[in-house]
N, C-alpha and C positions, 0 to 999 in steps of 0.2 A: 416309479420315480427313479431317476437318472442316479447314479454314484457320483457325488461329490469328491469334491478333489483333498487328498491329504495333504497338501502342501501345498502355500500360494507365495510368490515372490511378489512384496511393493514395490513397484520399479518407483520410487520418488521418495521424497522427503518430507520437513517439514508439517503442518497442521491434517492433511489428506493422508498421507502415511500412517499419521497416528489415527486417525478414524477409519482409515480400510481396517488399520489391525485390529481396532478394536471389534467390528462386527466378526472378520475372520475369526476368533477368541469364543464371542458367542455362539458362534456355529461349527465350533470345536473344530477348527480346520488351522493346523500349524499355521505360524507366519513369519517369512522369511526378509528381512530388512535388509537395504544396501546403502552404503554411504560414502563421500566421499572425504577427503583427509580434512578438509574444512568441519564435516558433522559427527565425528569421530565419539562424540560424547553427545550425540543430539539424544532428545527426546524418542524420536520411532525407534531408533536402535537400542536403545533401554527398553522398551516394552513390548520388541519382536520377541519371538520364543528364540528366534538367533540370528547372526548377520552376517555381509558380507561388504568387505572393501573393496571398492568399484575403481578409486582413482583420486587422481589429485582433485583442488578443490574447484577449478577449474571445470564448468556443467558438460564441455566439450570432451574431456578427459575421463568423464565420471555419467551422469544422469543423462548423456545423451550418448555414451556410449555404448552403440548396441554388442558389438564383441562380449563386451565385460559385463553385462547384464546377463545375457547367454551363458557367458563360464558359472556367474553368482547361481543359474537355476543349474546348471549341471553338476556344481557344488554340492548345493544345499537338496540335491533331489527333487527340485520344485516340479510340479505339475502343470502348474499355471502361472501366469503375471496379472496383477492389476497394476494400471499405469497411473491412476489416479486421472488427474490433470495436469497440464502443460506438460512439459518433456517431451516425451516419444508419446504420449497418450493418443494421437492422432497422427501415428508416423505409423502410413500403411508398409514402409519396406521393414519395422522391425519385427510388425505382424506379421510379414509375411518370414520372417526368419525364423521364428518363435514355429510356425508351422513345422517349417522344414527339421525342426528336432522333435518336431514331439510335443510341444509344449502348448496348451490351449493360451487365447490371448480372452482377456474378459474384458471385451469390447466386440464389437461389430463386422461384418467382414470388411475383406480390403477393399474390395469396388466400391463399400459403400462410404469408407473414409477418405478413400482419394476423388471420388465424383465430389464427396459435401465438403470436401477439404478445397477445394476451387471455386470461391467465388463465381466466378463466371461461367463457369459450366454448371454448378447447381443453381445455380439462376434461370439458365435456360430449362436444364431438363426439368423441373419442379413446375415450370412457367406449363410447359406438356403435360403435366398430370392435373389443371387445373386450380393450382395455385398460386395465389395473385400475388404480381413483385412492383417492387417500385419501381418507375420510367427510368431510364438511361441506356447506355452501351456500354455491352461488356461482350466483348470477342479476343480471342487469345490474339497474345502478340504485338499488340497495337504501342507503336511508339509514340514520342512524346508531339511528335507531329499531328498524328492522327487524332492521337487526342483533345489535341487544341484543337483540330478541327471540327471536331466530333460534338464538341461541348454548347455551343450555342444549342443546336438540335437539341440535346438534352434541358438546357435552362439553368438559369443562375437565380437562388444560389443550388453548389453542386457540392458535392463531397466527391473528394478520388481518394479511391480505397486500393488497396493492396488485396489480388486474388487472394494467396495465402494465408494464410494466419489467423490472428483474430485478437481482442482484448482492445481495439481502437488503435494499435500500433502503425503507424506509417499515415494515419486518415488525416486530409486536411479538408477544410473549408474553406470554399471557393467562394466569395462574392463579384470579383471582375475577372474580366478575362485576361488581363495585362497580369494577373498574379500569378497565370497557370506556370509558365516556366521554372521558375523558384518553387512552386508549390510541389510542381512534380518532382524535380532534384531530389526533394526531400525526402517525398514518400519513396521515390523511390532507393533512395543509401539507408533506409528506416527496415522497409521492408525486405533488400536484400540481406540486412546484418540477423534480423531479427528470424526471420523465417529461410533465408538461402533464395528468395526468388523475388523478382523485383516488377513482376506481374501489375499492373494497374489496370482501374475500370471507375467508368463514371459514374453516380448514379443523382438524381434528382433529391435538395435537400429536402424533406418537408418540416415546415414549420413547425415548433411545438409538438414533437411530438411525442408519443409514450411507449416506452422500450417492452416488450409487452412478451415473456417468453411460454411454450410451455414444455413441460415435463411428456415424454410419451415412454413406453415398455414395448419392446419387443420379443417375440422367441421364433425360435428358428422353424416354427409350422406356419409362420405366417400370422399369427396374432398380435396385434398395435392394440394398446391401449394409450390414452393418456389420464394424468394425476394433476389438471387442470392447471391453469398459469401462476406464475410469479411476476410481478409487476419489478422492472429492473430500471427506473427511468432518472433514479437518483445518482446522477454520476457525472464524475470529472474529467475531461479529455477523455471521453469514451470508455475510462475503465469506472465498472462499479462500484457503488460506496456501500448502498444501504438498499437492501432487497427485500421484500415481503410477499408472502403470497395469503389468501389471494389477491388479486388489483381490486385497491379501491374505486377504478373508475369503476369497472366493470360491477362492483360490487354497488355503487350506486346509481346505478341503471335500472329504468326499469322493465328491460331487455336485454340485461345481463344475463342471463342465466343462457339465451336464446343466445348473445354473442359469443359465451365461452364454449357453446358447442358447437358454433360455426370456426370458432376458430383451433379449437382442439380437434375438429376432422381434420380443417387442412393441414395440421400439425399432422397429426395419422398418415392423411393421404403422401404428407413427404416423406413421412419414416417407411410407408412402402412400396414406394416409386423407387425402392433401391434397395428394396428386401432384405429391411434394418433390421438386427438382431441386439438387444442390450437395449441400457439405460441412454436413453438422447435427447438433446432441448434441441427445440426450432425454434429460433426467435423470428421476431414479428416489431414491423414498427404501426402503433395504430395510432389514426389522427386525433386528439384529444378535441376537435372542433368538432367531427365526425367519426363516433367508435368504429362505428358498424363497419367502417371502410378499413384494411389490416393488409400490411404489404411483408411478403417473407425477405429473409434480410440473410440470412444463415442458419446452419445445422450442426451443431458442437456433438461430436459423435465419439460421446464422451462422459462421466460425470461434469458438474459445474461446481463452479465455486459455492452457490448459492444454494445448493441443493437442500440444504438441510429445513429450508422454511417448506417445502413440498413436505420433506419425511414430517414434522409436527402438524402438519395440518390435515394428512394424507392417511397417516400411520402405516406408512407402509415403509421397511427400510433398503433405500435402495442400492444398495452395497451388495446387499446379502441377494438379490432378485438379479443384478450384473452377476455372481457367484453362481447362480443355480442356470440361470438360460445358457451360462459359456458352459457349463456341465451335460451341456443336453435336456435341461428340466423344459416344461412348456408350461405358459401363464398360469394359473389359479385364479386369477384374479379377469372377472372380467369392466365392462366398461360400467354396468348395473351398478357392481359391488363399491366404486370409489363415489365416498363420502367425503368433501371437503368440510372439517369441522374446526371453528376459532379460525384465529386468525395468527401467522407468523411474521418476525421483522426477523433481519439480520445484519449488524454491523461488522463492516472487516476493521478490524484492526492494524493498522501498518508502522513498520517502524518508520517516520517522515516526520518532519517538523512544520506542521500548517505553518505556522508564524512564519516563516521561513520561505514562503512558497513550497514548500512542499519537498522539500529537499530533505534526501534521505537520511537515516539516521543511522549508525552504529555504533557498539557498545555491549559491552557485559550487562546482564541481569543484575542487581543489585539486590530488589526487590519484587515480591509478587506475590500478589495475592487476585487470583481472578473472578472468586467468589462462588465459587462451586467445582465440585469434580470433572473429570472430561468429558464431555455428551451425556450426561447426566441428567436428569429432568427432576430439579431439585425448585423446593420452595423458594419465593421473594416471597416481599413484604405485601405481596397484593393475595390475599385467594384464592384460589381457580388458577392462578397463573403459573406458566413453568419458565423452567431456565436451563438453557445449552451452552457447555462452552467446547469448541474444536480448535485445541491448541497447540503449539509446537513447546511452550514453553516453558521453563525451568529455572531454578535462581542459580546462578553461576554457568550460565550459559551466555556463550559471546556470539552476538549477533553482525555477522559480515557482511561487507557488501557484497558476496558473489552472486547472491539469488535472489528471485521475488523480495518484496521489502511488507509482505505479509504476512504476521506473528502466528493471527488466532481470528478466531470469527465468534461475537458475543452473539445467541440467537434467543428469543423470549418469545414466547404460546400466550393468547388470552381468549377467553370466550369471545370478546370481541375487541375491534382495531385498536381504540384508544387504550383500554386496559394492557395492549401488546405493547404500547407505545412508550406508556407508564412505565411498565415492567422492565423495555430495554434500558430506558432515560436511568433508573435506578443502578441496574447492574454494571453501567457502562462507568457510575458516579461510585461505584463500590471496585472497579476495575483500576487495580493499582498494578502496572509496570515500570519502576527507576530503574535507571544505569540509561537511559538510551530513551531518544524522544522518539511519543507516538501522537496519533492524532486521534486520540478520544476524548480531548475536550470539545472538539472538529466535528467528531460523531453528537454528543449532546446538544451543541448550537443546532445541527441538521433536524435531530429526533424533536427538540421544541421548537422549531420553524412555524409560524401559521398557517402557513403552503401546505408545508409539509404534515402536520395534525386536521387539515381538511382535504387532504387528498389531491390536491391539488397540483399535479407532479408533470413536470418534463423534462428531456434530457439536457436542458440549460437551465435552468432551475439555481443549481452550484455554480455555477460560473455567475450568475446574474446576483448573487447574495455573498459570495468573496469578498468586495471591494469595500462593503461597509459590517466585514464581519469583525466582530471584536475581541480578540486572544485577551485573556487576565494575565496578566504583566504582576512581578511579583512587587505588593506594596510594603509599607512599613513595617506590618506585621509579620510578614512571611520573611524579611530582612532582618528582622530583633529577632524570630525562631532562628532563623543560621548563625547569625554570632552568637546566640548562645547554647546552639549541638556546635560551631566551633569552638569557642571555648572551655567547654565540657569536657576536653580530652585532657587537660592540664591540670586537675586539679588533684593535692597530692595525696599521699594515701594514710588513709588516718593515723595520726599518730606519727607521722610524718614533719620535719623541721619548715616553718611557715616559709625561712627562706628558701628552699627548693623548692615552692608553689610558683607556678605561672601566674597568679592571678592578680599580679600588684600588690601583692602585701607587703607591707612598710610601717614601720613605727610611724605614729600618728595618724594623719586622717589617710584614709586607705587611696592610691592612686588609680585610675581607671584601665582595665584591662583594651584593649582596640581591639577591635577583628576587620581587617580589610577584605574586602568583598569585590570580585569580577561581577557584573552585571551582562544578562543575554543582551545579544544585539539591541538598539533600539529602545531598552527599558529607560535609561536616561539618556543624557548629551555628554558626562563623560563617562558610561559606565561602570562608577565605581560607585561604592558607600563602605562609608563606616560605623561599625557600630560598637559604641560604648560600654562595658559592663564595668559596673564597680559591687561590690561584695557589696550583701545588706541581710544579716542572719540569713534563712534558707535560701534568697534568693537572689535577685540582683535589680543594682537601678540601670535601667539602660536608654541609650539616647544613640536616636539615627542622624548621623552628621551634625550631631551639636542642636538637633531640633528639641521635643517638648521629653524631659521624664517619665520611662513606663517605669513600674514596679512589673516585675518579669518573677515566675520560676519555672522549673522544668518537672522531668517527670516523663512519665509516658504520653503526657500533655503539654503545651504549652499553656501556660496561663498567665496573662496579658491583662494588667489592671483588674485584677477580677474574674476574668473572663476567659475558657477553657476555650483553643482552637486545639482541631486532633487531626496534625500533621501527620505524613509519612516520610520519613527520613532515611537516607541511605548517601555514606560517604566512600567515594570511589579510593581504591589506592593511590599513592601517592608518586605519582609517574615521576621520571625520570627528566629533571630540568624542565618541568612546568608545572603548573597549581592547580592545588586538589581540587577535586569537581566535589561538590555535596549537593546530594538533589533532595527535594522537597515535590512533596504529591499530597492533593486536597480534593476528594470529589472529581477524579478523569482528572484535573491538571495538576501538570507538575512543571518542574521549570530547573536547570541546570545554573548551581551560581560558583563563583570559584572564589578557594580561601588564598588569597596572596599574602608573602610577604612583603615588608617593606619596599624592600629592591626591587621586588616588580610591582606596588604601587607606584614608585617613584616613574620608575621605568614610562609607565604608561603617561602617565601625568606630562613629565616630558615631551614624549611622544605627543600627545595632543597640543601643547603649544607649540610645539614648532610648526604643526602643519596648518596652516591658513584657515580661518573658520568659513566652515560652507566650499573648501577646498576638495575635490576630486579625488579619490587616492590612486596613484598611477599604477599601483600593482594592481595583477588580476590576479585571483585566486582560486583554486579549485573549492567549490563551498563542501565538498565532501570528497571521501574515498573512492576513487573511481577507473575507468580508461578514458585517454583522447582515443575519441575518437575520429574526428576531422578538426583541419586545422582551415581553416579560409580565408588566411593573409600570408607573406612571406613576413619574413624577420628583415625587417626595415622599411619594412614598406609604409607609406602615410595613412592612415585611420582618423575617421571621425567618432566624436562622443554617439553612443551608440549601435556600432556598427559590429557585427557579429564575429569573432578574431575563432573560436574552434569551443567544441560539444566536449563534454565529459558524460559518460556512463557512467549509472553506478545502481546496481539494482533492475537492472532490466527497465531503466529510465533515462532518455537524455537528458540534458544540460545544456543551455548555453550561453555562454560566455560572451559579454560585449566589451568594449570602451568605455569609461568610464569620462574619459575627454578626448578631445582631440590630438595629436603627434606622430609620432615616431616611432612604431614598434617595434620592441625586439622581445622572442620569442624562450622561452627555457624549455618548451614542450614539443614533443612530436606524435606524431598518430601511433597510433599503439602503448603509450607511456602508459604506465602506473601510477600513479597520483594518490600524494595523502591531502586530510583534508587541509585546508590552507595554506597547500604548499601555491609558491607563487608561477605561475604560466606563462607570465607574459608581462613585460614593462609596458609603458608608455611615456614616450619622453615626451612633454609639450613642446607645442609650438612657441618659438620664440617670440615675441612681438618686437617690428619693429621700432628701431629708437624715432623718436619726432623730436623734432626741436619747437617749442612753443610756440605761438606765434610771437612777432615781435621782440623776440629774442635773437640775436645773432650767434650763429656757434662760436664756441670758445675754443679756444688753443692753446696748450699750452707746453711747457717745458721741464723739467727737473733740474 
């Protein structure tokens, strides 16, 4: 058996950093953490055995910088790196730098991450080893000329994809051919920011189809195994939501068993057509009309994000198997010995605001409770079932926009699908995160879908169930619980003179305390309310906007008429010329409401009559923290309602920004800006209409 390494550097951050370390921990092998001036207090760097600062917070400064990774292992006397995923995880020049000191890299060689790191060239050579790809043209270099030319050959519709990268970034959908121009602009300023190469390739869309990946092992004698598929087909704009393995289609075939090993050879056969070493997925798109037919799509030569429903269902951990092959170990495990037993789901967690479209979120921790220890395999309420959680998270942790906008990943085991299903639906409804919006009420809609609990999955699936999805908007109840944890802070301390109480007390009949309330976007038409409390022995009478009397008390409970609702509560400090945020979380939702004072009651109130109902509002706003990053009018120029004015980043996500009417633009923003949220980017003057004189009326004249 090979010597194992004393010392392993995690080149990354966040939820994968803390699960590399933790197997490193188990396998008694030190573990060295890096961060950058943004993660300074993050989670991996509390639970490395010790750490190093790589750089500003800035990923170009810090996680993608290969120099200061290199010093962090010559530092800390590291032996090896694991890169986890994204960053450098697939950057063959930093493996190959890692070589040149000495330093093992626990991933794959470099020929085999720069061939699979090419779209277009792993298409071809893979297509040579007898593995079947979907129709289209992919030849290096081809401009946006040739592409259009190219594309009829191919068929519509089409997707043009970005060689580089991966996670669906830069990828459009093609339905006419009059779109291609614009379409490719896109992808290609998408895929040069995101990866440095602006590489495109066409490929044939297919209909419905099923994201289908699998898991393979390699070691350096030439031994592939794989640890059968994960079904990946639930996802939005290309990036993943909700992953399980194994796939149910396959799993309700009754030539499944016969297509998972037709389709885990040719997984093999491309892990070694380029003499893979380490842990790697080959994804596959398969026709849900036709399984049997499976086209290769890419090779992530890498861990995944989703890996963890393989490790529960597989038992096998693949952390620690990337750890021993870069050591020199060779397989144990042959193709005989893997038993796929139960069945795994796995929800990501992001900070993002579905309601919102999806617009990211930031914000300090407030609260947290995720309902189990880190990768844990801890009881729920179901039997037989387990529960994982792989998280970055912490209470008093401030979540930025500089990185992924992915927290933690909830993952549940069951003997069988529906009991996994169950099990996630629970812990996702027991998954409390305030200070900062996520999208786990977004995960539970998904996890109880009908589709979705029959199996019935393709990668538009989420885009097709959006438009009539329906977010809980916080109602009367959730609004008498905030004014009265707002009011709850004023009350005086016993023994105390009744006149220094907040709470209306007055000789004779007692006056009603108010608590004014900011409402989220969209919850009403003026987003305000108010709510009434008047003293009544332990508890209070309260009324929403003058509506029907509850008898209210509090507690570690609300209880409402009778009747015990069991919030979770958590109130943000008290910023600096604006209103307090107090957040409320019930079962996966929570909802951000603000306590105002009068003056900015009034304020608002104002503000909405003056502005015409059903009126335009002519600022444009950044909806979050972000960069410009293109701007695509000048500052004056005329603009229509509609019409695309410049993108905001924020989280390794565009944005973009239109009109709201028609006029006159003038600009406060440039490419490369900083932006907070709601700062404004852009006016719009209307257009003036001309004056008419009615009919029948002569113009007037007149004098002073």
């Amino acid at each position: 058996m090979a010597q194992l390494f004393d010392t392993v550097l995690v080149a990354n951050r966040g939820e994968i950093a803390c699960r590399v370390i933790r197997t490193l921990k188990a396998m008694g092998i030190r573990s060295v953490a890096v961060y950058s001036d943004a993660d300074a207090g993050a989670r991996h760097v509390r639970e490395a055995d010790s750490a190093v600062r790589i750089g500003t917070a800035s990923a170009a400064d810090s996680y993608l910088n290969i120099d200061a990774i290199i010093d962090a292992c010559v530092q800390s006397g590291a032996q090896a790196v694991h890169p986890g995923y994204g960053f450098l995880a697939e950057n063959a020049e930093f493996a190959r730098a890692l070589g040149s000191r000495g330093i093992a890299f626990i991933g794959p060689p470099t020929d085999a991450i720069e061939l699979m790191g090419d779209k277009i060239r792993s298409k071809n050579h893979v297509a040579g080893y007898g593995v079947p790809c979907v129709p289209g043209i992919a030849e290096p270099g081809m401009g946006d000329a040739e592409l259009i030319a190219a594309a009829p050959a191919v068929g519509f519709p089409l997707l043009i994809k970005p060689s580089a990268g991966g996670g669906g970034k830069g990828m459009q959908v093609l339905e006419r051919e009059e779109d291609m121009p614009a379409a490719l602009a896109t992808a290609r300023r998408v895929a040069a920011a995101a990866f440095g190469d602006d590489t495109l390739f066409l490929e044939r869309l297919v209909r419905t189809p099923r994201h289908i990946e699998v898991q393979v092992l390699a070691d350096s004698a030439g031994n592939v195994i794989h640890l059968g598929e994960r079904e990946c087909s639930l996802q939005r704009r290309h990036q993943k939501v909700i992953e399980e393995a194994p796939s149910p289609l396959l799993e309700s075939l009754p030539d499944g068993a016969a297509i998972r090993a037709r389709i885990g050879e040719a997984a093999c056969q491309a892990a070694r057509s380029v003499r893979y070493s380490g842990a790697g997925t080959v994804e596959f798109l398969v026709s849900d009309e036709d399984p049997g037919h499976f086209y290769f799509m890419e090779m992530n030569t890498r861990l995944q994000v989703e890996h963890p429903v393989t490790e529960m269902v597989a038992g096998i951990d693949l952390v620690e198997w990337q750890v021993r092959i870069a050591a020199g170990e060779v397989l144990t495990v042959m193709q005989s010995d893997v038993v796929l037993e139960g069945h795994a789901v796995e929800a990501r967690v992001y900070a993002e605001d579905p309601a919102r479209n999806f617009l990211p979120s930031v914000g300090e921790v407030l609260a947290l409770d995720e309902g189990g220890g880190p990768g844990d395999a801890v009881g729920t309420s179901a039997p037989g079932t387990r529960l994982r959680i792989d998280s970055a998270m912490l209470p008093g942790l401030a979540v930025t926009g500089d990185y992924d906008p992915m927290l933690a990943k909830v993952i549940a085991w069951g003997p069988e699908r529906d009991g996994a299903l169950d099990a996630l639906d629970r812990a996702l409804g027991n998954y409390t995160l305030l200070g900062l919006h996520t999208n786990v009420e977004y995960l539970r809609l998904l996890v109880d879908d009908p589709d979705v609990r029959a199996g019935r999955l393709d990668t538009g699936l989420i885009e097709r169930r959006l438009p009539g999805m329906q977010f809980r908007q916080a109602g009367e109840t959730e609004l008498l619980a905030a004014g009265l944890l707002a009011a709850g802070g004023d009350r005086p301390a016993s023994g105390a003179s009744p006149w220094l109480a907040g709470d209306g007390w007055r000789l004779g009949a007692p006056a009603p305390r108010r608590v004014h309330l900011g409402l989220p976007a969209g919850a009403s038409e003026s987003g305000l309310a108010t709510v009434s409390l008047v003293r009544q022995g332990d508890g209070y009478q309260a009324q929403l906007d003058g509506g029907t009397p509850h008898k209210v008390g509090g507690g570690p409970e609300l209880v409402l008429d009778g009747v015990a609702h069991h919030y979770v509560a958590a109130q943000e400090a008290a910023p600096s010329g604006g209103p307090r945020g107090l957040w409320l979380g019930d079962g996966g939702w929570s909802c951000r409401l603000e306590i105002l004072d009068r003056e900015t009651r009034l304020r608002r109130i104002l503000a909405g009559i003056q502005r015409e109902e059903g009126a335009a509002d002519p600022e444009v706003r950044s909806p979050m923290p972000g960069t410009v990053v293109s701007v695509s009018v000048g500052d004056g120029d005329t603009v229509e309602a509609g019409q695309l004015l410049l993108s905001v980043e924020a989280m390794k996500m565009e944005h973009q920004l239109t009109a709201a009417l028609a006029g006159t633009v003038h600009l406060t923003a440039s490419p490369g800006d900083l932006v907070k949220a709601d700062q404004v980017l852009a006016t719009i003057h209307p257009k003036e209409e001309p004056h008419t004189t009615p009919k029948g009326e002569e113009p007037r004249h007149g004098r002073l």
